[in-house]
N, C-alpha and C positions, 0 to 999 in steps of 0.2 A: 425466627430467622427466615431472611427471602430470598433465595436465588436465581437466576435467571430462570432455569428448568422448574423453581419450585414456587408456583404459583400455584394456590389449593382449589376446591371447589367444593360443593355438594349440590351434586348437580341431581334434576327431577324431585325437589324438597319442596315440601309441604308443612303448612303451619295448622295443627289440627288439637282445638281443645286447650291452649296455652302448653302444649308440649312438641315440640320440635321435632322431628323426624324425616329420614332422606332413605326411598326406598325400605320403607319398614312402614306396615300396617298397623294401628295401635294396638289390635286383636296379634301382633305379631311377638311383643313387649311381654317379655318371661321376667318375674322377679326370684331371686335365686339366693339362700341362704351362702351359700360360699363360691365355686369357682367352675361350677358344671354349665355347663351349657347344652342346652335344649335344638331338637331341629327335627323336621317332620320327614314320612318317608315318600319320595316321589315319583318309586316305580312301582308298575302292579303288582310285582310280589318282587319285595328284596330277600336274599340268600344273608342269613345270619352265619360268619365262619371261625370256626377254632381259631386263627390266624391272619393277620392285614396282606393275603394273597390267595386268589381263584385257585393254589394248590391246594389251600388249608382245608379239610374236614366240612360241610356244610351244615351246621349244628338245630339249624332251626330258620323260619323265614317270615318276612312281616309284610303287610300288606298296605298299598298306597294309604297315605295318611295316619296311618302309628307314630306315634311320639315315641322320642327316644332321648336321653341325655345322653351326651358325647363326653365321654371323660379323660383320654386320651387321644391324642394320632400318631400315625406313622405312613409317612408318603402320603398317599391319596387315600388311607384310610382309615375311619374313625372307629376308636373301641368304645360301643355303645351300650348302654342298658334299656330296656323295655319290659314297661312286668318284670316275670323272671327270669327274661332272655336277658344272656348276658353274650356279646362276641363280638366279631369284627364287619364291618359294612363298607362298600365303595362311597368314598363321599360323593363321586357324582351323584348321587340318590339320594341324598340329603339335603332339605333346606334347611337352614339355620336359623335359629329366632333369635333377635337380638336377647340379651343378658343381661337383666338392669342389679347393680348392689342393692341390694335392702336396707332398710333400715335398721333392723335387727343385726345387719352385719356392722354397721358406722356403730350400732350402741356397744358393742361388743370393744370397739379399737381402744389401746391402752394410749397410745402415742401422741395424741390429739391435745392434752397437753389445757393448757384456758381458752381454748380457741373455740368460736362458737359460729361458724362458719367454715364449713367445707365445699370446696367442688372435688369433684371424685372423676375421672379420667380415665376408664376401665376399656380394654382393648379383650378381644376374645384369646389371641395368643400376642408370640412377638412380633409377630411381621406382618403383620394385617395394618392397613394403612388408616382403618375407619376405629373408631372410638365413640363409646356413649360419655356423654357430660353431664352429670347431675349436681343438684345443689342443695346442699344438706343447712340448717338451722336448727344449734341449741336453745332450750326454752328450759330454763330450768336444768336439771339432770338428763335429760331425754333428747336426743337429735331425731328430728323431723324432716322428711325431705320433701322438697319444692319442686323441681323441676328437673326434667331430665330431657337431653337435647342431642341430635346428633354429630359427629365431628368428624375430621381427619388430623390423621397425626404424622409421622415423620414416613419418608418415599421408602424408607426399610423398616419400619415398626417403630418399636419399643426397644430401649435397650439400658440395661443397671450398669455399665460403664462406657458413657458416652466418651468420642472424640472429634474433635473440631472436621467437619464437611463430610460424616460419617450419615448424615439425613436418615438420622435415629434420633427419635422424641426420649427428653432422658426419662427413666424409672426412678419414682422417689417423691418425697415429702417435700414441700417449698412454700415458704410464706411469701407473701401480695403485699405489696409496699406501694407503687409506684402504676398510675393508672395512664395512659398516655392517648395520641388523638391528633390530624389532623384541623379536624375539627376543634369545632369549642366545645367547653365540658358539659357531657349529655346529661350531667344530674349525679355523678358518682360523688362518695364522700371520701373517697381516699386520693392523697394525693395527685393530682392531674396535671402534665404536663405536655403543651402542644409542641407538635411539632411543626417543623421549619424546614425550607430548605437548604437549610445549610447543616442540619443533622443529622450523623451518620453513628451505627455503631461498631466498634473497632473488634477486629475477627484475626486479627493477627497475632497469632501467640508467643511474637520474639518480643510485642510493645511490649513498654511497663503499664499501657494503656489499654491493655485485653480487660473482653468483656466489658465496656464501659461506655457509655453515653458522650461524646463528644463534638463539637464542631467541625468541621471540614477546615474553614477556613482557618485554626488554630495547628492544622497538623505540625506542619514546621518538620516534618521529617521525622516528626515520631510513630507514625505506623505507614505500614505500608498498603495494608487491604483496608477496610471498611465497611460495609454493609448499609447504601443510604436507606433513613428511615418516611423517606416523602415520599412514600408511596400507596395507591388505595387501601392497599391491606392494612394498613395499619390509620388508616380510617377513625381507629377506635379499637385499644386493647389495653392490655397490660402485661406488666413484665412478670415473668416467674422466679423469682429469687434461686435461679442455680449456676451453681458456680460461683458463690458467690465470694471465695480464696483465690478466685481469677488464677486456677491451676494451669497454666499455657499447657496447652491441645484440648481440652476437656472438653469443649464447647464453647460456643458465646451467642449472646442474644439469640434468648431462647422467654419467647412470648406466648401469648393468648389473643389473635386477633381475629382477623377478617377474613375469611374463605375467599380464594381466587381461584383459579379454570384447570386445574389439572388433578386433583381427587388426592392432594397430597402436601405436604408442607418439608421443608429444611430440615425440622428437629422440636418445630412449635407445635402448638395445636388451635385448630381453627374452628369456627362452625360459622354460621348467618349471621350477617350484621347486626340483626333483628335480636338474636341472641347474645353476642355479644354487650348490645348496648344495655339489655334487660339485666345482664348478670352485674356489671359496671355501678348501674342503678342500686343494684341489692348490695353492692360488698362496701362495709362496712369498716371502718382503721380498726373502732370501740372493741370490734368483736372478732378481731384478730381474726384472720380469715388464714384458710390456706387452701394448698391445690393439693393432690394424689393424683399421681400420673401411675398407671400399676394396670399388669394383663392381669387377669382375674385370678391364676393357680397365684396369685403370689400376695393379695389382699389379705391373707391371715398373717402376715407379717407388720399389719399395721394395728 
């Protein structure tokens, strides 16, 4: 979904090694058995506290560059582990290393279903606008993973009960039908359809025509908003099969495209065109693909 304000980016991005990254060093990429997240310390000596506030107890203190897992927050600050420091820290004093899923966590998933093709959509919390992209391939019994790439997701996060112009990326399980463009077809094998300018997709939640793909010039008074789809971003993406009960307000045209200029999307999720067309290339109808859109506390539900 594109709207005037929501035109995405990743801006300062770098193509390093066939793995994608924006503002993330490759020496920065933590791989993490479940949903902690990693980040270093960036004062001379940080105050470890009983409590997420300068009144709490100072229990203990770590010194620039200590590693720590962040397993909580509250306001501006993180409840961290180190060794066997355990307490509370200013997050200004923290960087944070991006948090990639493992592989050992996608072989663990029960829900996955015959599907031999994942991309995984993992956000650090809910409101963080930036998102890691990876892409997983079954071989047998064992999922493998391929590539992992940077992204942006919706201008308010992540959210498990989306509503239409709420620019929250939904939470949740969705299979890949429908690849679109445009362009002419980069090389994908699932169905590819170009676009036109006369293609819009309908955002109105009173049509009988929500959520759905249709022509301008057939409106005839059946919806009132639209969303045209000739536009760069959509350059080259696909659709993410949500909503797909076309429940009026839930959301509509909710995609995987092309990053534009403001470090955020509608309710989609974006990265480099570069990336884009590589994943396009790779997904497969045979092998039934799908997406996980999901912050990382909530990936043991799959």
């Amino acid at each position: 979904m594109i709207k005037s304000i929501c035109k995405t980016t990743l801006a300062l991005s770098i193509l390093t090694g066939g793995l994608f990254y924006s503002n993330i060093t490759p020496n920065a990429i933590k791989t993490v058995e479940a949903a902690t997240v990693n980040g270093t310390v960036t004062a001379t000596v940080l105050n470890v506290r009983s409590g997420p506030s300068t009144s709490n107890k100072i229990v203990g203190t770590l010194k620039k560059g200590a590693k720590v897992s962040i397993t909580s927050t509250s306001g501006t600050w993180y409840k961290i582990t180190s060794g066997s420091k355990t307490g509370w820290v200013s997050s200004k004093y923290i960087k944070k290393s991006a948090t990639t899923v493992s592989t050992a966590t996608v072989n663990k998933m029960k829900t996955l279903g015959t599907s031999k093709q994942l991309i995984v959509v993992s956000a650090s919390n809910e409101s963080t606008r930036n998102a890691l992209i990876e892409t997983f391939e079954k071989s047998g019994s064992t999922w493998k993973k391929l590539h992992t790439y940077t992204g942006v997701i919706g201008k308010n996060g992540m959210i498990s009960n989306k509503h239409e112009g709420d620019y929250e990326t939904p939470e949740g399980k969705y299979t890949i039908t429908t690849a679109f463009g445009r362009n002419t077809n980069p090389g994908t094998k699932m169905t590819y359809r170009k676009i036109t300018s006369n293609d819009v997709w309908v955002d109105d939640s009173n049509s009988k025509l929500y959520n759905t793909w249709q022509s301008a010039s057939a409106n005839n008074g059946r919806w009132k908003t639209a969303e045209k789809m000739n536009i760069s971003q959509y350059d080259y993406g696909f659709v993410i099969n949500y909503n797909q009960a076309r429940t009026p307000g839930k959301g509509s045209a909710i995609f995987f495209h092309i990053a534009g200029t403001s470090g955020y999307t509608a309710g989609c999720t974006a990265t480099s065109k570069t990336n884009v067309v590589s994943i396009l290339k790779w997904l497969d109808p045979a092998k039934k693909p799908l997406i996980i859109q999901t912050p990382l506390n909530k990936l043991s539900q799959y």
